[in-house]
N, C-alpha and C positions, 0 to 999 in steps of 0.2 A: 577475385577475392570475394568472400561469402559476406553479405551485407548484415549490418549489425546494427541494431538497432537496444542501445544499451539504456533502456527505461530503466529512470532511478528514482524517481520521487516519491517520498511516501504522502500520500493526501490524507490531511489530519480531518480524523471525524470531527473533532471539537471544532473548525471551525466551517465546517459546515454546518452543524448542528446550530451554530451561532446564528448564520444565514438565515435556515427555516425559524428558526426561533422570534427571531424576528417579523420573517416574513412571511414564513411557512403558508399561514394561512390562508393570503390573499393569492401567495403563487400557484397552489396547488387544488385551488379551490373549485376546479374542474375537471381535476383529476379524481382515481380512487383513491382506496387507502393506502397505497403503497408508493413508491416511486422507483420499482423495479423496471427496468425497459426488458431484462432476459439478453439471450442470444438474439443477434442481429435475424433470426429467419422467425422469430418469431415477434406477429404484428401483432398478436389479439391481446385487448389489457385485460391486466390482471385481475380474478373477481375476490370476494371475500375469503372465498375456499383457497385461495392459490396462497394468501399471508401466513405466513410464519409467525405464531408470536413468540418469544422470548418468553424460555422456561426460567428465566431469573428475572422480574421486575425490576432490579437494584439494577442489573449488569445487563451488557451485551458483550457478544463474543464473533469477533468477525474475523475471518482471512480478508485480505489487502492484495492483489495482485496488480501488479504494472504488465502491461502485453506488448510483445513487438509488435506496437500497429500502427499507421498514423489516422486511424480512428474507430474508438474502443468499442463502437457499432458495428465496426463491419473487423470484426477480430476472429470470426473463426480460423483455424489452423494455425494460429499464431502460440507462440510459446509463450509462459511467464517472465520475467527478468529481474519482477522485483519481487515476493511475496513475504509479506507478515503478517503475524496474527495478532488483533489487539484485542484486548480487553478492560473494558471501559467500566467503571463505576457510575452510573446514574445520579448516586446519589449524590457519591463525596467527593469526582473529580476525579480519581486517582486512572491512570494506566497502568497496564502491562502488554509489553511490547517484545514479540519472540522473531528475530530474525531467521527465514530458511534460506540456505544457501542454495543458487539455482540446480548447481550441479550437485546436489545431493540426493544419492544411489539409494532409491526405494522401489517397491514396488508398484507399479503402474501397471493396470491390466493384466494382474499375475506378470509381469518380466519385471525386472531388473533394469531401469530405466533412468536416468535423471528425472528427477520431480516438476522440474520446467518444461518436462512435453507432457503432462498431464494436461496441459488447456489444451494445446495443440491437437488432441486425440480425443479429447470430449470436451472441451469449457469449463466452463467455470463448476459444473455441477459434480463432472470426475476427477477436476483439481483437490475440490472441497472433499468429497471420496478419499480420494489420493492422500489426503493430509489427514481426515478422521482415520485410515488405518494405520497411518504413518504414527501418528503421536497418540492412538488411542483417546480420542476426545470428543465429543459432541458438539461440531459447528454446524450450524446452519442459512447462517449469515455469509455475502461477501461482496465487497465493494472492488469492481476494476476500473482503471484508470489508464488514459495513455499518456503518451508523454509532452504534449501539448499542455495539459494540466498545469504543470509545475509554470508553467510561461504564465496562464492566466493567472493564477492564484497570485505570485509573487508580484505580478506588475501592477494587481489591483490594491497590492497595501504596499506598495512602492519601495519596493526591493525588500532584501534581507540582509543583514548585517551580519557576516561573515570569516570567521579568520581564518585564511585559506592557508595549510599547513606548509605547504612547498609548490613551486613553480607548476604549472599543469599544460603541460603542452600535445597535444594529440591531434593529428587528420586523418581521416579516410573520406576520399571523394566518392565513392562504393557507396554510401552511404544515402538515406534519400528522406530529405536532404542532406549533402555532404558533409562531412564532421568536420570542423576545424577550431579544438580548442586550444585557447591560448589565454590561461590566467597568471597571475602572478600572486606570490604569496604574500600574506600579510592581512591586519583588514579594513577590508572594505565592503559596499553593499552592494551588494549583486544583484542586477535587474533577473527578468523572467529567463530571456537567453543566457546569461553568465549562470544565473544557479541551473539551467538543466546541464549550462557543459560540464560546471561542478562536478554534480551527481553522476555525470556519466563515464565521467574518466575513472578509468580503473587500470592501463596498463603501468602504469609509475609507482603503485603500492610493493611493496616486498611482499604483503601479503593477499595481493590478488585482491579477488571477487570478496574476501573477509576486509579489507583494511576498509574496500568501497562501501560494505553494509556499515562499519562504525562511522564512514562519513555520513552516510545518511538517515542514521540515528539522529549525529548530530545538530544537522541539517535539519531536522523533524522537529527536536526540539526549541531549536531557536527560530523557524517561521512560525510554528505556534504562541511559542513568548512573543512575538511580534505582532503578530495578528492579534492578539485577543489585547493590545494597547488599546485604552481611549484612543485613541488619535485613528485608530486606523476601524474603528468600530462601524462608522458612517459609508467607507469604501465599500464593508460587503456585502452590499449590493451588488457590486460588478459580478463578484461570484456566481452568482444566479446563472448566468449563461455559461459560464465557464462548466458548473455544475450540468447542464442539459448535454454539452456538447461531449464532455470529453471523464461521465460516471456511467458504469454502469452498475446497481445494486438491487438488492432484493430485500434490504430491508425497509419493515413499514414505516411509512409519513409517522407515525402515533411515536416509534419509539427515536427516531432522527429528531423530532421537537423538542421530545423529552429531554435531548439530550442538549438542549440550550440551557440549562439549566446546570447540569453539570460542568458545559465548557466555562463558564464562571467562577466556579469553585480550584478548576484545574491549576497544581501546580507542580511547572515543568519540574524542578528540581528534586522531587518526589516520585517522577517518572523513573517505573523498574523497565531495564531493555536488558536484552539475553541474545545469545543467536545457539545455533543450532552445533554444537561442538563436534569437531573431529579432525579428521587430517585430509588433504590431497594425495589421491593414488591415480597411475592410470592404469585402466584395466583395458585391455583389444585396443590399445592407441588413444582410447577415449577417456578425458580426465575427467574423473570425479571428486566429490567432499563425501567421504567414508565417515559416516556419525557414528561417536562413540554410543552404542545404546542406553547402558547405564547411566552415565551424565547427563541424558537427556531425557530419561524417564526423571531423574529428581528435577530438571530444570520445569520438566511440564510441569510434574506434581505440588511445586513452590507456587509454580506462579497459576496453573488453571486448575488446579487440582479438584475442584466441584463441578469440573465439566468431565471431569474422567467419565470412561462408557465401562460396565462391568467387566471383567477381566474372562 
């Protein structure tokens, strides 16, 4: 049986942003200006000339990818599993949040490809490609994570609180390590291993790989309502290491600080999420998510519409 490794969590900028905000200074204070590692083969750090700044001072604009890896360092040839695109307000807090389905039929290297073997074929640089000709946008930002993450992050602000919709029960011993979830519904708080198995069961939805993205929207929203508690303010700390081991990004130290400032202001319930509309076909035995085009030019245009690239 082909081994799967079904990364679901989304790692919220706001609280990381918290973290260096905090502590930014002192942590990185031997570093440059950036906190980008790159592709695993690549050891030289980054100089002045390699930073990106953000053509919006107010915003940033990033792709999110989760990788099948068990560590996000040594990710080449690995596929995406999780990818979205956020868009952060600087100033006033706000999100917008577009989910991509993995299996969604674009082009990739001129063919006709699912979008999740875009890392796998180039990383993160012809992911980020992949999705500028996909939606017509200008990113150049992107945070990857693996799926270790969701473990640290939740166990250092001491679970997440929960309402698990229906019973979740899934194994595969294929797996590595072996999958065996078994939640029950209702709520409760789910340590770092209950919310990754959360996130990663997707065979019990009626609607697949879609019902799993609006879990973990949901999921998104309420570890960041949690996190950004007083009570849990002191903890992120732990984050720090969690942060070295298991990000990889390319955006600069200057605008992750900045954005301590916004994760303050943030409020979840004003948070816009979308995902990428269409239906399931299989084409040559291979199932894909066929996006409607139209719906999805207006859904860009709502929500990133000043990052459009001329036409």
């Amino acid at each position: 049986m082909k081994k799967k490794f079904i990364l679901s969590f989304i790692i919220s900028f706001a609280c990381f942003a918290l973290v260096f905000g905090f502590f930014g200074e002192k942590i990185f204070s031997k570093n440059n200006t950036t906190v980008a590692t790159g592709e695993e083969d690549n050891t030289e750090n980054n100089t002045d000339e390699d930073v990106i700044e953000p053509k919006n001072e107010e915003e940033i604009l990033f792709l999110l990818m989760g990788v099948d890896a068990k560590d996000v360092k040594k990710s080449k040839g690995t596929r995406t599993d999780t990818m979205m695109l956020f868009k952060v307000n600087l100033e006033t807090g706000g999100i917008n949040l577009l989910s991509i389905p993995r299996d969604t039929r674009v082009k990739v290297r001129n063919t006709e490809d699912k979008i999740n073997h875009a890392h796998a074929f180039g990383g993160p640089e012809l992911t980020m490609q992949t999705v500028r000709d996909f939606l017509n946008l200008d990113i150049d930002y992107y945070v990857k994570v693996d799926y270790k993450a969701v473990m640290g992050i939740v166990d250092a602000i001491g679970g997440v609180e929960i309402d698990v919709p229906k019973n979740m029960k899934y194994s595969d011993p294929t797996c590595d390590p072996p999958l065996n979830i078994n939640l029950k519904k209702g709520l409760q708080v789910l340590d770092g291993k209950k919310s990754h198995d959360f996130l990663r069961y997707r065979s019990g939805y009626a609607e697949g790989d879609i019902g799993r993205i609006k879990a973990q929207q949901m999921f998104m929203k309420e570890m960041i309502k949690q996190t950004l508690k007083p009570k849990n303010i002191l903890k992120l700390p732990k984050l720090v290491n969690t942060y070295f081991e298991y990000v990889d990004t390319n955006i600069p130290l200057n605008v992750i600080l900045k954005g301590a400032n916004a994760a303050r202001k943030i409020d979840m319930e004003n948070m816009k999420t979308n995902t990428i509309p269409g239906y399931d076909k299989k084409i040559s035995k291979i199932d894909y998510w066929i996006y409607d085009r139209e719906q999805t030019e207006e859904i860009v245009k709502e929500m990133f519409g000043d990052y459009l690239l001329d036409q």
